[in-house]
C-alpha positions in Angstrom: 18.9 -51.8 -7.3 15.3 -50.6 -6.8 14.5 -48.4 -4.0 12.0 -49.3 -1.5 8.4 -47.8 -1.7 8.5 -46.3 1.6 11.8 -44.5 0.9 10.3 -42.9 -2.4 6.7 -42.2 -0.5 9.2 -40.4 2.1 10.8 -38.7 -0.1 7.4 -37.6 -2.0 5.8 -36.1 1.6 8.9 -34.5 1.9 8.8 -32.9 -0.7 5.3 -31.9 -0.9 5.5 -30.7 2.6 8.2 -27.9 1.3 6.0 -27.2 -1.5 3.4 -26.6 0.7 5.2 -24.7 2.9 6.6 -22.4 0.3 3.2 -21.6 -1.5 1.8 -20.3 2.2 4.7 -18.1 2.3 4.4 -16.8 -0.4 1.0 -15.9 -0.5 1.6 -14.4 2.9 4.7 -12.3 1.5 2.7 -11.2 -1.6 -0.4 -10.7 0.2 -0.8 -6.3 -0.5 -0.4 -4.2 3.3 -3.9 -2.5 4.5 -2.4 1.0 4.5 -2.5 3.6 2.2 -0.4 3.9 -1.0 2.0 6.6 -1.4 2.6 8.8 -4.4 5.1 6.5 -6.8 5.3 4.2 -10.0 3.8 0.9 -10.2 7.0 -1.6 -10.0 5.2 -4.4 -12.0 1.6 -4.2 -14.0 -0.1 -5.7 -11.1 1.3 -3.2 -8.5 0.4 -0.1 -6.2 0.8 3.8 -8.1 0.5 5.2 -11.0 1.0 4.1 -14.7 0.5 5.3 -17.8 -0.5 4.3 -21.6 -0.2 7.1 -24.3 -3.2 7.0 -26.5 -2.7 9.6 -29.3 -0.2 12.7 -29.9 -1.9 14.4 -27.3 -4.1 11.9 -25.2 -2.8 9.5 -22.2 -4.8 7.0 -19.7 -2.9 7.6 -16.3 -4.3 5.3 -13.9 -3.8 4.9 -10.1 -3.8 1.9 -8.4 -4.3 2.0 -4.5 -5.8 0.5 -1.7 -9.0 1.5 0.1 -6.9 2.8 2.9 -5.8 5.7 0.5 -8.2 8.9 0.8 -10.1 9.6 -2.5 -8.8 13.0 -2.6 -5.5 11.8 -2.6 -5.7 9.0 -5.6 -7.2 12.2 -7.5 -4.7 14.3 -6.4 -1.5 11.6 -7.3 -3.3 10.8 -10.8 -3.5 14.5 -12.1 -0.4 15.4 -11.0 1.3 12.6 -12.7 -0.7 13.6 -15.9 0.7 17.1 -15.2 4.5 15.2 -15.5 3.5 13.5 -18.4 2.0 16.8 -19.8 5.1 18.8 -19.2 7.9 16.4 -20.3 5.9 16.2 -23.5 6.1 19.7 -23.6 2.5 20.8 -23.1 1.3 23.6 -21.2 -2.5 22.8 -20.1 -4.6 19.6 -19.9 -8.2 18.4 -19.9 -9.8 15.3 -18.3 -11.9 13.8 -20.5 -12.6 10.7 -18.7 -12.7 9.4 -15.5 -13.4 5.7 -14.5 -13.5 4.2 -11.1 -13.2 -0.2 -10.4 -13.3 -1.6 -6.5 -12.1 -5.0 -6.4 -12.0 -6.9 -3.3 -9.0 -8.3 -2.4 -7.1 -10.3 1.3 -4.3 -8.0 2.7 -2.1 -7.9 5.2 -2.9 -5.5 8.2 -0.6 -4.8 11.6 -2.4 -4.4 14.6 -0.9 -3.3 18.3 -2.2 -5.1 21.1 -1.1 -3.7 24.4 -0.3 -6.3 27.1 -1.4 -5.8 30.8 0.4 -3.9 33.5 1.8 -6.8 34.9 2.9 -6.2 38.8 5.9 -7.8 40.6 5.6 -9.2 43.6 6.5 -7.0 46.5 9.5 -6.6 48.6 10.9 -5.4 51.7 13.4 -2.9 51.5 14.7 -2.1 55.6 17.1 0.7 56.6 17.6 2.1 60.2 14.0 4.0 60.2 12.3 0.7 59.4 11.0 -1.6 56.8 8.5 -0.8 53.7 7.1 -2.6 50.6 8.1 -2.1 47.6 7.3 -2.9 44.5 7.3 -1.2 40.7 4.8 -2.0 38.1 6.1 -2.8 34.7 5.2 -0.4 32.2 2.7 -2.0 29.6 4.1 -3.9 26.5 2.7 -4.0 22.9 2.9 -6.5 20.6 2.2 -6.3 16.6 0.0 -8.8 15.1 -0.4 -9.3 11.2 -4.3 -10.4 10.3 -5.7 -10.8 7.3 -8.8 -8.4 6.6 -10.5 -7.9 3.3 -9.7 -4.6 1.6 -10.6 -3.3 -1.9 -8.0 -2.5 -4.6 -9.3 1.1 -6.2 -8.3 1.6 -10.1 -8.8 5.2 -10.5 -8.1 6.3 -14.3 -8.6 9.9 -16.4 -7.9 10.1 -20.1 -6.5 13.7 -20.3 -5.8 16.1 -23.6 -3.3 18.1 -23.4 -2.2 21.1 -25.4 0.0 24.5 -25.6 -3.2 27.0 -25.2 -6.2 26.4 -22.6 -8.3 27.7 -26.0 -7.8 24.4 -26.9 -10.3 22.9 -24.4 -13.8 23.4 -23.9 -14.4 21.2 -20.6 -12.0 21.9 -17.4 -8.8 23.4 -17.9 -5.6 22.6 -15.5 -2.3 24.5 -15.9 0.7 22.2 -15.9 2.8 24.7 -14.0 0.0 25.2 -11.0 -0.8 21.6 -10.9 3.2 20.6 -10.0 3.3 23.7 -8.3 1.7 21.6 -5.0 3.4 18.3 -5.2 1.6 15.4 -3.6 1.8 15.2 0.6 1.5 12.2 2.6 -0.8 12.3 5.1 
């Protein structure tokens, strides 16, 4: 028995209407948040912290992924402290940067933004008692509501290649202590 065209043409828009439905969704869900990135590991290659690739003995690429909303001072901050991790569970002491490298790429994300309602006013009443009669009314108290837009933002790569090493002899450019440098953990601001 052979179905009728319609039917299977039903079926099809059906079907591509869920599709469609689920990519926009998704893109909305995986669309990055316009706020700054705190100090943590990146959960996939793609995503927001810090990472890390070890180049020689001694050498590592730590790099920091985070969006624009994320002070400068703080991606420098988050990227030598984790090199100051990596240093010391290597069992270093000191460590250079060699190289730094900074990449902007533009990118849609998601941003919350509170809109406050208007006062709004009810309408007023009488309210009597034995020394007469007098209006009353209460203004409500003005309401917000959060509305997600999407803004473009740019994703910052920020990534040293550090040395490190048991003696700060060992260096002849800028020399950080691993013990000072996780002395001062990273704040959020």
């Amino acid at each position: 028995m052979k179905s009728s065209p319609t039917k299977i043409n039903g079926k099809r828009l059906a079907l591509s209407i869920t599709l469609a439905t689920t990519l926009v969704l998704t893109g909305c869900v995986s669309a990055p948040t316009a706020s700054p990135t705190p100090y943590k590991s990146a959960s996939t290659k793609q995503g927001y912290g810090y990472s890390s690739e070890k180049i020689s003995k001694n050498q590592y690429r730590i790099q920091f992924k985070a969006t624009d909303k994320t002070p400068a001072d703080k991606v420098q901050q988050f990227t030598l402290y984790r090199a100051a991790e990596i240093a010391q569970s290597e069992g270093f002491s000191h460590l250079s940067i060699v190289r730094t490298n900074v990449v902007r790429k533009p990118v849609i994300a998601r941003e919350i933004v509170n809109r406050d309602k208007p006062t709004v006013s009810l309408p007023s009443n009488q309210q009597c008692t034995m020394s007469g009669c007098e209006e009353v009314a209460q203004p409500m108290a003005a309401s917000t509501t959060n509305d997600v837009i999407t803004k473009q933002i740019n994703d910052i790569y920020f990534s040293i290649i550090v040395d490190m090493a048991n003696s700060e002899n060992a260096f002849t450019k800028s020399v950080f202590s691993v013990n000072e440098v996780l002395a001062s953990p990273p704040k959020e601001k």
